[in-house]
ZANU-724512 format. One record per residue (C-alpha): x, y, z; residue in one letter. Coordinates in pm, whole numbers, always signed. Layout:
% ZANU-724512
X:Y:Z:residuo
X:Y:Z:A
...
% end
This chain:
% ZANU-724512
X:Y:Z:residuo
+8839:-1540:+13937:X
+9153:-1594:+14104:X
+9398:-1376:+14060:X
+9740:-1530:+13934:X
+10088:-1406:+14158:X
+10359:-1533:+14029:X
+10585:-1438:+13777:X
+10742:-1800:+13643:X
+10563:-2035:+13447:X
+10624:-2414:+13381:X
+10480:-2614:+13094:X
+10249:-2752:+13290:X
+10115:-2396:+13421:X
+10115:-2283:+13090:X
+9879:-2641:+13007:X
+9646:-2516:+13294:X
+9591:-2157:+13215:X
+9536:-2252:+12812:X
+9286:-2512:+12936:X
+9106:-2224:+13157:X
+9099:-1991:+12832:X
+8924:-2264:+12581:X
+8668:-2326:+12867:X
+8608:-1957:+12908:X
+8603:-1893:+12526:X
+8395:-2240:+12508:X
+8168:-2099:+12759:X
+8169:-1753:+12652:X
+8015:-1922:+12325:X
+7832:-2145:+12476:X
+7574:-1947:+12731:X
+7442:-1692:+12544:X
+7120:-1420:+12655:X
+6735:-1570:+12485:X
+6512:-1276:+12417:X
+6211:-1279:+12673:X
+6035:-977:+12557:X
+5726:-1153:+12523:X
+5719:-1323:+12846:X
+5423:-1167:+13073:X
+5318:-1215:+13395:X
+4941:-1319:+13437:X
+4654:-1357:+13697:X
+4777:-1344:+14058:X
+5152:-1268:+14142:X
+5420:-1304:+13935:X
+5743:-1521:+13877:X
+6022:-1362:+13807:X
+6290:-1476:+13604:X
+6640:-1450:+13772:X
+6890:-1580:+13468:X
+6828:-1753:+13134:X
+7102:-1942:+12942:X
+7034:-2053:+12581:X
+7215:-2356:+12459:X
+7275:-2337:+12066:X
+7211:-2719:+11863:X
+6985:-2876:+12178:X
+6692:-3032:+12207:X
+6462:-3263:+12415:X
+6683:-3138:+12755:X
+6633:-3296:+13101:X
+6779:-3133:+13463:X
+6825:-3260:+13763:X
+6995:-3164:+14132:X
+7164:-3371:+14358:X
+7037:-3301:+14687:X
+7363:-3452:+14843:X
+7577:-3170:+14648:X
+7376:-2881:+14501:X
+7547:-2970:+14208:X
+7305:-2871:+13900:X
+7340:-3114:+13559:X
+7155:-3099:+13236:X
+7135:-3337:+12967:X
+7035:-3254:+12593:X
+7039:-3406:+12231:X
+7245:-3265:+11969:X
+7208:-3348:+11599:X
+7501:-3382:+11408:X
+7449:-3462:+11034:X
+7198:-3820:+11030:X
+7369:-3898:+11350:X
+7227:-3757:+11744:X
+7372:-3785:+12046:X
+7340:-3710:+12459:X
+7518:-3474:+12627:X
+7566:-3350:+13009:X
+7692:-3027:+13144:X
+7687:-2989:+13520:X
+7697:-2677:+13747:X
+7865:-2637:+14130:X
+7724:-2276:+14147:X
+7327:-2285:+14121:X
+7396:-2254:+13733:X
+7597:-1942:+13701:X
+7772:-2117:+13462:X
+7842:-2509:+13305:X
+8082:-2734:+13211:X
+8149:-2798:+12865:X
+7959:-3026:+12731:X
+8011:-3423:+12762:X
+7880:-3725:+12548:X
+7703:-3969:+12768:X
+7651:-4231:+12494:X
+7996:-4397:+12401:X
+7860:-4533:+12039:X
+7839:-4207:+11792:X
+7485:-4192:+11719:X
+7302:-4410:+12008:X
+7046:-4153:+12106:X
+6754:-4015:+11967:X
+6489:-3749:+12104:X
+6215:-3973:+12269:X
+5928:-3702:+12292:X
+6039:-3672:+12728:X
+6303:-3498:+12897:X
+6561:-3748:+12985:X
+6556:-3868:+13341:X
+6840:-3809:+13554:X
+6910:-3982:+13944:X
+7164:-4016:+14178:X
+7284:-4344:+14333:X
+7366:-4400:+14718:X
+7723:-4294:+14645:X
+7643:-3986:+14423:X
+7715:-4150:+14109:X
+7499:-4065:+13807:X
+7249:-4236:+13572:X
+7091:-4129:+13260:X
+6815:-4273:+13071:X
+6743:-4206:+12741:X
+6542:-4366:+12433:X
+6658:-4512:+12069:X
+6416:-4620:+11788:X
+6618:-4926:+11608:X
+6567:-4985:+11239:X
+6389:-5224:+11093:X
+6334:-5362:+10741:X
+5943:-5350:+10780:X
+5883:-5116:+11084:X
+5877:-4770:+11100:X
+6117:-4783:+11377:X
+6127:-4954:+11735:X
+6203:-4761:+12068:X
+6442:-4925:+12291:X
+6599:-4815:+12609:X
+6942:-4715:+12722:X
+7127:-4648:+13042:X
+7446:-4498:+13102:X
+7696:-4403:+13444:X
+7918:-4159:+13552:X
+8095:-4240:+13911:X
+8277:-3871:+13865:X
+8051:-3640:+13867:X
+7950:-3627:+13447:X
+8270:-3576:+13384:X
+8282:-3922:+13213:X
+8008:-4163:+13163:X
+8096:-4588:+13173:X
+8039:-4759:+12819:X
+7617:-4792:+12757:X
+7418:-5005:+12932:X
+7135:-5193:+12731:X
+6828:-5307:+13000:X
+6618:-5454:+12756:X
+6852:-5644:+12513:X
+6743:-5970:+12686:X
+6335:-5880:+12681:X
+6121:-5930:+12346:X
+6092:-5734:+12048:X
+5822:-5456:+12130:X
+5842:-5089:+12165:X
+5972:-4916:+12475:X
+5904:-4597:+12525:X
+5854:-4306:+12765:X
+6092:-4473:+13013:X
+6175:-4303:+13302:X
+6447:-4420:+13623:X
+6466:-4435:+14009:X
+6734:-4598:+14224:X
+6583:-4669:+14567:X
+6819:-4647:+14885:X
+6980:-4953:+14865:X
+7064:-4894:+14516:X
+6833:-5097:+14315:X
+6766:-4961:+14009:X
+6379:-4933:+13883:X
+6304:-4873:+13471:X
+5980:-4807:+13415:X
+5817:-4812:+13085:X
+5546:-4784:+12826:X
+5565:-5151:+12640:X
+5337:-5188:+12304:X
+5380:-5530:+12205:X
+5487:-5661:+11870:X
+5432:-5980:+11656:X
+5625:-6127:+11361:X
+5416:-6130:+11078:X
+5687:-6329:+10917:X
+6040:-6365:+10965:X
+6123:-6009:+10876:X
+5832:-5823:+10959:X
+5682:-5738:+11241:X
+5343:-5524:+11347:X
+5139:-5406:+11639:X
+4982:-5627:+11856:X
+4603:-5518:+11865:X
+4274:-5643:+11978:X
+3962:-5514:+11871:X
+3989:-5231:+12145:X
+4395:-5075:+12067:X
+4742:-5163:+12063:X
+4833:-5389:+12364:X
+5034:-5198:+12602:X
+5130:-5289:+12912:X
+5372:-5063:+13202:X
+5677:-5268:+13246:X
+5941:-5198:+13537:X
+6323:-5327:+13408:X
+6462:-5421:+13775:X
+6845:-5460:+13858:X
+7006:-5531:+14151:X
+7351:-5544:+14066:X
+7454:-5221:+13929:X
+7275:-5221:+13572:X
+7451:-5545:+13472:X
+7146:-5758:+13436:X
+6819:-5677:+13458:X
+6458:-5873:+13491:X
+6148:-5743:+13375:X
+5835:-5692:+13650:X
+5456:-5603:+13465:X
+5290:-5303:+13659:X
+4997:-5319:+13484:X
+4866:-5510:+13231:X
+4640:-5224:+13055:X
+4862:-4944:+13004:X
+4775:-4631:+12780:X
+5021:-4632:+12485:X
+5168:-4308:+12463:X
+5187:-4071:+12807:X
+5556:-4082:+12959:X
+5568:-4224:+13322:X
+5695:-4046:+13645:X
+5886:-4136:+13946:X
+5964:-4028:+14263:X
+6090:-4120:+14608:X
+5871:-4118:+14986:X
+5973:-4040:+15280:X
+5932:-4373:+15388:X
+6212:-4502:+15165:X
+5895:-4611:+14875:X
+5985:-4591:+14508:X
+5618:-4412:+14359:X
+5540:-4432:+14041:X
+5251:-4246:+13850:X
+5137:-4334:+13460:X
+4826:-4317:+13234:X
+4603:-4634:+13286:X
+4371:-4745:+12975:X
+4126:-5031:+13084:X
+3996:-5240:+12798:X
+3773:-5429:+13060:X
+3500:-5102:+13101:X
+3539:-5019:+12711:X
+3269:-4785:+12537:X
+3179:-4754:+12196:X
+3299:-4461:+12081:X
+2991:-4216:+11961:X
+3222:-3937:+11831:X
+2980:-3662:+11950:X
+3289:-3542:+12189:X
+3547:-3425:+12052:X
+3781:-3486:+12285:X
+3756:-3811:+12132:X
+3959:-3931:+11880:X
+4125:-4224:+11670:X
+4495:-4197:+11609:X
+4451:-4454:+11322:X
+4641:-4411:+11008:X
+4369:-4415:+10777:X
+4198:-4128:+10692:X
+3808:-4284:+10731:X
+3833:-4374:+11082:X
+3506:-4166:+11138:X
+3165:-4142:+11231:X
+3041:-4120:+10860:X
+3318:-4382:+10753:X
+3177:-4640:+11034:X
+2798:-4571:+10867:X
+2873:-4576:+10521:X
+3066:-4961:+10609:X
+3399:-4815:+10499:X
+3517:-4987:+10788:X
+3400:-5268:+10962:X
+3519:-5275:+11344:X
+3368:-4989:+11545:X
+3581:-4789:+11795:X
+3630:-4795:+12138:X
+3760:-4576:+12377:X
+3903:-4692:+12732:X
+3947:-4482:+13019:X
+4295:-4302:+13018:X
+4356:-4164:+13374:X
+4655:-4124:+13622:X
+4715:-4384:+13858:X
+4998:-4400:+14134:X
+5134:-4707:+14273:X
+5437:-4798:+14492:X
+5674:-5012:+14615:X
+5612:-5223:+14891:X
+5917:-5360:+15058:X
+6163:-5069:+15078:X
+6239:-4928:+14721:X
+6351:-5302:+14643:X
+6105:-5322:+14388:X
+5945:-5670:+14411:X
+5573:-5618:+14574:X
+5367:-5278:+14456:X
+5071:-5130:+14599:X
+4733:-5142:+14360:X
+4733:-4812:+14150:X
+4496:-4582:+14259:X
+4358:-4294:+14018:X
+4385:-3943:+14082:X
+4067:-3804:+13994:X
+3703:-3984:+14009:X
+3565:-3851:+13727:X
+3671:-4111:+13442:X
+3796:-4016:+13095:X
+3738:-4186:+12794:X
+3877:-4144:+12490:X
+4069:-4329:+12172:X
+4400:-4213:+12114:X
+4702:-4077:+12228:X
+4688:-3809:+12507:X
+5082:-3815:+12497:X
+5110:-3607:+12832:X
+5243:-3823:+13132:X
+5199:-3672:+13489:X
+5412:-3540:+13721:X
+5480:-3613:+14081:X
+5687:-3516:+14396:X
+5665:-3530:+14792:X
+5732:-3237:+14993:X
+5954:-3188:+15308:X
+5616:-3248:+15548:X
+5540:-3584:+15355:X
+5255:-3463:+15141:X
+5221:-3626:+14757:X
+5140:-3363:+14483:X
+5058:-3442:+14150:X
+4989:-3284:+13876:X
+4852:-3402:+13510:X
+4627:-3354:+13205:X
+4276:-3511:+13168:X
+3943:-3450:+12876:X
+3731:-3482:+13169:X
+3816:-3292:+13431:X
+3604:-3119:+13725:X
+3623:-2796:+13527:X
+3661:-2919:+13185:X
+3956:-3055:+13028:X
+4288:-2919:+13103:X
+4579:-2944:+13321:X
+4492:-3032:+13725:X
+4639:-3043:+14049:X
+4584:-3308:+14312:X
+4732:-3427:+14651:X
+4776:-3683:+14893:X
+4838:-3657:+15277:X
+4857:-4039:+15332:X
+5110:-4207:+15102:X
+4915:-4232:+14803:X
+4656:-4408:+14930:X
+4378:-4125:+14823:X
+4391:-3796:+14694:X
+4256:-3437:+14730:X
+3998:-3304:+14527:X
+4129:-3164:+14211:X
+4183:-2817:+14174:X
+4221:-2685:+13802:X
+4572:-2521:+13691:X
+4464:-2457:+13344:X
+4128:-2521:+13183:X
+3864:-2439:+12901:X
+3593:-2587:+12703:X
+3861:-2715:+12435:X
+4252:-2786:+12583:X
+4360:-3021:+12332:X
+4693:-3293:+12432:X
+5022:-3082:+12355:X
+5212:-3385:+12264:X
+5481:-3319:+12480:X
+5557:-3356:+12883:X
+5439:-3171:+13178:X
+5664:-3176:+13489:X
+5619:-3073:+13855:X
+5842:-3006:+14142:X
+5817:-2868:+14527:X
+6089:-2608:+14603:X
+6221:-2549:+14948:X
+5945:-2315:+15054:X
+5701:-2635:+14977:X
+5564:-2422:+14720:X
+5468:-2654:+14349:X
+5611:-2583:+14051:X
+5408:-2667:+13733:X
+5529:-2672:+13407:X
+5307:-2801:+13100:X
+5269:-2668:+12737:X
+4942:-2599:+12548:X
+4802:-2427:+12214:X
+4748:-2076:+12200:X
+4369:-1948:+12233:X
+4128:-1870:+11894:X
+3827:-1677:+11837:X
+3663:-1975:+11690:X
+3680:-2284:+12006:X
+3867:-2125:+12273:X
+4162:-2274:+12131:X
+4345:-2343:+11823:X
+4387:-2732:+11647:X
+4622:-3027:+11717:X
+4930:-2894:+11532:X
+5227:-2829:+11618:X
+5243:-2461:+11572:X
+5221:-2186:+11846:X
+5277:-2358:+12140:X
+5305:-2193:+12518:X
+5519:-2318:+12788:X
+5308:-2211:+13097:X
+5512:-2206:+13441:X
+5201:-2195:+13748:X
+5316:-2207:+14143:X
+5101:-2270:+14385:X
+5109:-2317:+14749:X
+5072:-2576:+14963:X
+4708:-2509:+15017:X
+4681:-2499:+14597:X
+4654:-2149:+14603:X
+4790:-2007:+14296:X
+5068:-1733:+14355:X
+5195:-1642:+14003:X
+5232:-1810:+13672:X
+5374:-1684:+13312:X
+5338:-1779:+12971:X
+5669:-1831:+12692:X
+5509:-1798:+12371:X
+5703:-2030:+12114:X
+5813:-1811:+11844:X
+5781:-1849:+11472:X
+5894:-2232:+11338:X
+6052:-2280:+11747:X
+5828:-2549:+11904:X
+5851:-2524:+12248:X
+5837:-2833:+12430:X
+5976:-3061:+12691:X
+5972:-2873:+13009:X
+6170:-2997:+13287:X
+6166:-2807:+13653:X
+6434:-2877:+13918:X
+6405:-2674:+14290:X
+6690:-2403:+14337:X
+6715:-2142:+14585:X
+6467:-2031:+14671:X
+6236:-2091:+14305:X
+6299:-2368:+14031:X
+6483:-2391:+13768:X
+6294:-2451:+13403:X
+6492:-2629:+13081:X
+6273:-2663:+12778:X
+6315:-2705:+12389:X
+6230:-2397:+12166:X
+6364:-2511:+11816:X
+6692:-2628:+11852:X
+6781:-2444:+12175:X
+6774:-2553:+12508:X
+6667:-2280:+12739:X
+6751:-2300:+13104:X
+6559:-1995:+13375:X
+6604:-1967:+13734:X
+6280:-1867:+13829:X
+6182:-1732:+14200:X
+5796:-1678:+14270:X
% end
C-alpha cells in the first residue's frame, strides 16, 4: 500500500481515496477463506495448496491468463431473483487479489449456466472475449440453447454491447460452445448443434432417426471482428452432450478436440453393460420393456470417443484436418457421457490430452494421452483415474501444462461404495480430483475436494501460474479459486 504524504486534500483526492476504501471494503467482503479441512493428499507426492479465495453467489466459473500480461481474469454466473447474469474480475498480481466484479452481458438477464466453464481468449491486441450459453423460451420446448459473445478492448473493465453468432443460423440447440481466435484474429465458435424441426408453426421437437438425436459439431467463423459470422460443419455425427475444447499449435493451427458418435458402425444395444444406457424420457426404455413390446424400436448405441482435428491454412479456419481418435479401443454406448476433453500443447510442441471413456485400457475412467507430431497420432493411454464402475459426472474436465511442462488434470467423479466400487448417477457427493503428471505421464501428486453436504462441486477450470495452476470450480453457489504448486 502506498503510503499517502501530504497533508491537503482536493475534492478530487478525496473522490480517489473514497473509491480505494469501497474497493477495499468490497474486496474485504468479497475474498473470503473456504474451509479445506478435508482436502488430503493421496498416492505419490502431493500438491499443495498456496491460496484459496471463495466467491459468495457464483457458479459455473471459467479462468483464463493472458500470456501477453500475466494478467489473471475469472468469469462466473450470479443469480439474482429469476434473472442470471456473467461477471469478470481480473487480477495483475497472480491473484492476490481481484477487481470488483463486472457484468459482461449488457441485457439484465442474458446468461444462464450452460453445464461448462465459460471460455475465455485473448485477441492479437489483448482485447478480451467471452463466450457463454442462453436457453431461449419457447411455447412448446423445454428451452433452446443459444450462444453469445461479448468484448472488452480495456482489459474487463468494460465489455462492448452482446454479440449474437448464431441469430442468422436455424432454430436448433447450441450448446457446449467453446472459442479460439487464431493469430490473425479470426474468430472460431465451436459447437454441439442438435437439430430441431417444426412440428407446426409453434412447436418444435428433436430431430431423430432411429439411432439418436441428430447432432452435428458446428464451427461459427468470423472474420471481421464478431460482426457477422458463417457457419462451417466439422462433423456431421457429433455426440450430443460432451462440451468441446480448443487450443492453439505452435505452428499457428487452431486444434480442436470433441466427442464423435458414428451412426454408420451402430450396434444394437444388448444392455448386459452397464455402462450402457438410454437417456430417454420414458421410464420403459429397457431390456424387459423392449421384450415385453412396450416399445417398438430397439436401441442403439454409437461409438462416443475423442477425436482432434485442426485447422489447415493458418488458424483461418476454412480447411481442417480429418479427426483422429485418441484411443483405439472403441466405446459404445446410448446416452449422454456429458464430459468433453481437454487439450493443450506444451513449450517443446507436444499435444496432451486428457478425457473420459466406458472403455478404456484399464476400465472406464478418466485417461491421459499424447501426441509428438501435431495430432496426427497419439500415445498409448495411460489411466489417471479408473475402476470397474466410473460413471459420467455430468460436468467438465479440464487440462493444462504449467511452465515446468508438467499436466494439470482436473475432472470430477462420485465417491466410492461398498456395493460397485462406486456410488449411482446422482448428483450427490461429488469429488473434484486435481492429478499432475509429468511429461513422461508419471504421476507426481494429486488430491481430492470432497463436495460437502447439498454443495455440488463441479465445473473445474485450471489456468498455469507460477510455478503450479490455478483451479476455479463450483461448490454450491461459491466459486472457489486455489493456487496450487505440485
Amino acid at each position: 500500500m502506498k503510503i499517502l504524504k501530504q497533508t491537503h486534500f482536493t475534492t478530487s483526492d478525496y473522490v480517489h481515496l473514497l473509491s480505494i476504501f469501497i474497493s477495499t471494503l468490497f474486496l474485504t467482503i468479497f475474498s473470503v477463506e473456504f474451509d479445506y479441512e478435508s482436502v488430503t493428499a493421496q498416492t505419490q507426492g502431493k500438491i499443495e495448496i498456496i491460496k484459496n479465495t471463495t466467491i459468495q453467489n457464483a457458479t459455473d466459473p471459467g479462468l483464463a491468463i493472458n500470456s501477453n500480461t500475466n494478467n489473471i481474469h475469472a468469469v462466473f454466473h450470479r443469480a439474482n431473483n429469476d434473472s442470471t447474469n456473467l461477471y469478470m474480475i481480473s487480477s495483475d498480481n497472480n491473484g492476490s487479489s481481484f477487481t470488483p466484479p463486472v457484468r459482461v452481458n449488457d441485457k439484465e438477464g442474458d446468461a444462464d449456466p450452460a453445464y461448462i466453464s465459460p471460455p475465455i481468449r485473448f485477441g492479437p491486441n489483448n482485447e478480451i472475449l467471452v463466450s457463454w450459453g442462453k436457453i431461449v423460451p419457447h411455447e412448446t420446448f423445454w428451452g433452446i440453447g443459444d450462444i453469445r459473445l461479448a468484448k472488452s478492448i480495456d482489459g474487463g473493465k468494460s465489455f462492448e454491447p452482446t454479440i449474437y453468432p448464431a441469430k442468422n443460423e436455424p432454430i436448433s440447440e447450441k450448446l457446449y460452445a467453446d472459442l479460439a481466435i487464431s493469430k490473425n484474429g479470426t474468430i472460431l465458435i465451436p459447437y454441439v448443434n442438435n437439430e430441431l424441426v417444426a412440428v407446426n408453426e409453434s412447436s418444435v421437437a428433436y430431430d431423430m432417426d432411429k439411432l439418436d438425436y441428430i447432432t452435428q459439431i458446428n464451427i461459427l467463423r468470423s472474420t471481421d471482428d464478431g460482426n457477422t459470422f458463417k457457419k462451417l460443419t466439422l462433423d456431421k455425427e457429433g455426440c450430443q452432450c460432451c462440451d468441446t475444447a480448443t487450443t492453439h499449435g505452435p505452428n499457428g493451427e487452431v486444434y480442436f478436440a470433441w466427442r464423435d458418435s458414428k451412426r454408420t458402425n451402430a450396434q444394437l444395444s444388448d444392455y448386459s453393460d452397464k455402462y450402457i444406457s438410454n437417456q430417454s424420457d420414458s421410464e420403459y426404455v429397457d431390456k424387459t420393456a423392449l421384450q415385453q413390446g412396450l416399445i417398438e424400436v430397439p436401441i442403439y448405441s454409437t461409438t462416443r470417443d475423442i477425436v482432434v482435428s485442426h485447422t489447415l491454412d493458418n488458424g483461418s479456419g476454412l480447411k481442417y484436418s480429418e479427426p483422429v481418435e485418441v484411443q483405439k479401443l472403441e466405446w459404445y454406448m446410448n446416452g449422454c457421457p456429458s464430459v468433453g476433453p481437454g487439450l493443450q500443447f506444451d513449450s517443446e510442441g507436444t499435444l496432451h490430452v486428457g478425457y473420459f471413456t466406458g472403455n478404456g485400457t484399464d476400465g472406464p475412467g478418466y485417461y491421459y494421452v499424447n501426441s509428438n507430431d501435431l495430432g496426427k497420432t497419439f500415445s498409448d493411454p495411460i489411466p489417471v483415474h479408473t475402476s470397474d464402475f466410473v460413471p459420467s459426472s455430468h460436468t467438465n474436465m479440464d487440462l493444462v501444462v504449467d511452465k515446468n511442462n508438467n499436466i494439470w488434470m482436473a475432472f470430477v467423479t462420485l465417491p466410492e461404495s461398498e456395493e460397485d466400487g462406486e456410488s449411482g448417477h446422482g448428483d450427490s457427493g461429488k469429488i473434484l480430483n486435481v492429478v499432475v503428471l509429468n511429461k513422461t505421464g508419471n504421476k507426481l501428486g494429486e488430491l481430492s475436494l470432497p463436495s460437502k453436504q447439498n454443495e455440488e462441486i463441479s465445473n473445474p477450470s485450471l489456468i498455469p501460474v507460477l510455478d503450479g495452476a490455478m483451479l476455479g470450480f463450483s461448490s454450491g453457489d461459491k466459486f472457489n479459486i486455489l493456487a496450487m504448486r505440485s
